[in-house]
Each structure stands twice: as C-alpha cells, then as structure tokens.
VOPAGU-2260 file (C-alpha; in pm, 1 decimal, decimal comma):
REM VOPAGU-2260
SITE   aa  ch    i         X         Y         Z
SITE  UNK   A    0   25079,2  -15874,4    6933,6
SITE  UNK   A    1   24718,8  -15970,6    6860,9
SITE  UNK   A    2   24665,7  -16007,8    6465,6
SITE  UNK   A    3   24292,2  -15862,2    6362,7
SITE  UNK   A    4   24207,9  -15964,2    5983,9
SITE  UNK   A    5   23911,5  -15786,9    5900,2
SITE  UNK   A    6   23734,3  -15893,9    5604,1
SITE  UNK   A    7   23555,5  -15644,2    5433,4
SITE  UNK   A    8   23207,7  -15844,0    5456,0
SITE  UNK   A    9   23241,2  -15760,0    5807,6
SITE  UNK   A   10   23142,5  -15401,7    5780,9
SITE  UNK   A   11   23057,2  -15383,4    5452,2
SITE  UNK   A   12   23142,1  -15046,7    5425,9
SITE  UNK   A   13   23438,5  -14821,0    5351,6
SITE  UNK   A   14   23692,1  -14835,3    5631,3
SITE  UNK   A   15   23742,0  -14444,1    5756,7
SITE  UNK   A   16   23945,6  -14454,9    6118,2
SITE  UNK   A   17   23625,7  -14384,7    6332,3
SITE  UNK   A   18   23513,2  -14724,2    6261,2
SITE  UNK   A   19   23805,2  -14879,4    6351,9
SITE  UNK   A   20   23631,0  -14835,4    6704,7
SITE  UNK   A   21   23365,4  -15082,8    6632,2
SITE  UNK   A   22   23576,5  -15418,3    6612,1
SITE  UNK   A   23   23872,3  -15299,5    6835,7
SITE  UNK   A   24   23614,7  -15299,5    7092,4
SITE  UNK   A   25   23445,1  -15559,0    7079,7
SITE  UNK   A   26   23740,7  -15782,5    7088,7
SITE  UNK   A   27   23935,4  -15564,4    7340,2
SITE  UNK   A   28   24241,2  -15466,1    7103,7
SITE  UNK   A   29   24492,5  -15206,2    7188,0
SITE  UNK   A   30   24533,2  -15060,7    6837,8
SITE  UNK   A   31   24967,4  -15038,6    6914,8
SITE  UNK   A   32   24927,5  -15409,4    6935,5
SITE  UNK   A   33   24684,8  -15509,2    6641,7
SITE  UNK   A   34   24758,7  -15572,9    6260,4
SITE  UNK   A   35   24555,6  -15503,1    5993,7
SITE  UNK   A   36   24581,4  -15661,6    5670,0
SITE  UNK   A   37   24427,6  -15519,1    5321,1
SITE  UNK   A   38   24456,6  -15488,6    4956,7
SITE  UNK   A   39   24337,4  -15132,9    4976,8
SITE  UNK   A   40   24652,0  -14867,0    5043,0
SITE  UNK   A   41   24396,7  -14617,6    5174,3
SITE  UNK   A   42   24203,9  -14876,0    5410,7
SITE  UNK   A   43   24615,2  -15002,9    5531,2
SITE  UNK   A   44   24685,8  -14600,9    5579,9
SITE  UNK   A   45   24353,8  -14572,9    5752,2
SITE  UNK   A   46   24432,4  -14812,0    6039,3
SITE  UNK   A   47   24760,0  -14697,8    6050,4
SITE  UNK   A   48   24631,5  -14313,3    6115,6
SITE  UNK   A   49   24441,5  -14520,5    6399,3
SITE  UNK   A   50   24807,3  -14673,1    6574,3
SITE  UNK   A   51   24702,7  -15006,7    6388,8
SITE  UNK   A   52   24981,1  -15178,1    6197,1
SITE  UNK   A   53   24920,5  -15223,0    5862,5
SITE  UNK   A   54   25037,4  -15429,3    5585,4
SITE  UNK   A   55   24942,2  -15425,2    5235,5
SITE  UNK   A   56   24846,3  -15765,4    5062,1
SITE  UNK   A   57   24974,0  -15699,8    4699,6
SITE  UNK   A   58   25130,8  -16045,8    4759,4
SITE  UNK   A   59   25094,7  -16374,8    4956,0
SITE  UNK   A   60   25497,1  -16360,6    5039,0
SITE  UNK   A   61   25496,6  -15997,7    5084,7
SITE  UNK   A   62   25233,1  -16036,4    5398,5
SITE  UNK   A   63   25411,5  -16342,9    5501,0
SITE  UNK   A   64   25761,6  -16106,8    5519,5
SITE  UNK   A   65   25557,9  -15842,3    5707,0
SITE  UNK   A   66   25412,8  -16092,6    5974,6
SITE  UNK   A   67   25782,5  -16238,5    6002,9
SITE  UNK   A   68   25921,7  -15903,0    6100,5
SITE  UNK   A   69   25673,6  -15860,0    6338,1
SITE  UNK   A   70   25738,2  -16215,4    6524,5
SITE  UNK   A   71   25379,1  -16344,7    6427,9
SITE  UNK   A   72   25485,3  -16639,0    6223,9
C-alpha cells in the first residue's frame, strides 16, 4: 500500500475530491491503495469519498495505530 501525506502547502487550497486527481497522478497512485493523513475530518472524508484511506491525526499514537492496522509500520 503506497502511503501519500499531503501537506496542505502543497495545494494550498481546500481539498474537494476532484483534486485528489492532481497528485494521484502525478505519482501514479491507485486511490484503493493510498493513505491520506489529515487533521481536517472533512478533508479525511473527502479522500475517502475518492477510495483513498483516510486517517484522522487528532493524535500522534492514534495515526501510528491506524498505519499498524494497515501493515505500514
């Protein structure tokens, strides 16, 4: 599973699911096997709307749990 951290300086804008397109494509991600990582709830529910997983980071050792379940650490 690829892990895509997108930090918000990237885009600088707010994250609706068409521009998800943008850096899926330029790396080559298939969303079903990218992770998206956020503070925001809507920007998490966004990607996930997309087939992006998404974690919320209201914690450190809650997004370390999430990437554990999902084999990535």
């Amino acid at each position: 599973m690829h892990l895509l951290l997108l930090v918000f300086c990237f885009l600088l804008l707010r994250l609706i699911p068409p521009k998800f397109n943008l850096p899926l494509g330029c790396f080559g991600l298939d969303p079903a096997e990218t992770v998206f990582i956020d503070d925001r709830e809507q920007n998490v529910k966004a990607a996930e709307q997309f087939g992006i997983t998404g974690i919320l980071c209201d914690t450190h050792e809650n997004v370390r749990k999430e990437l554990q379940c999902l084999a990535l650490l």
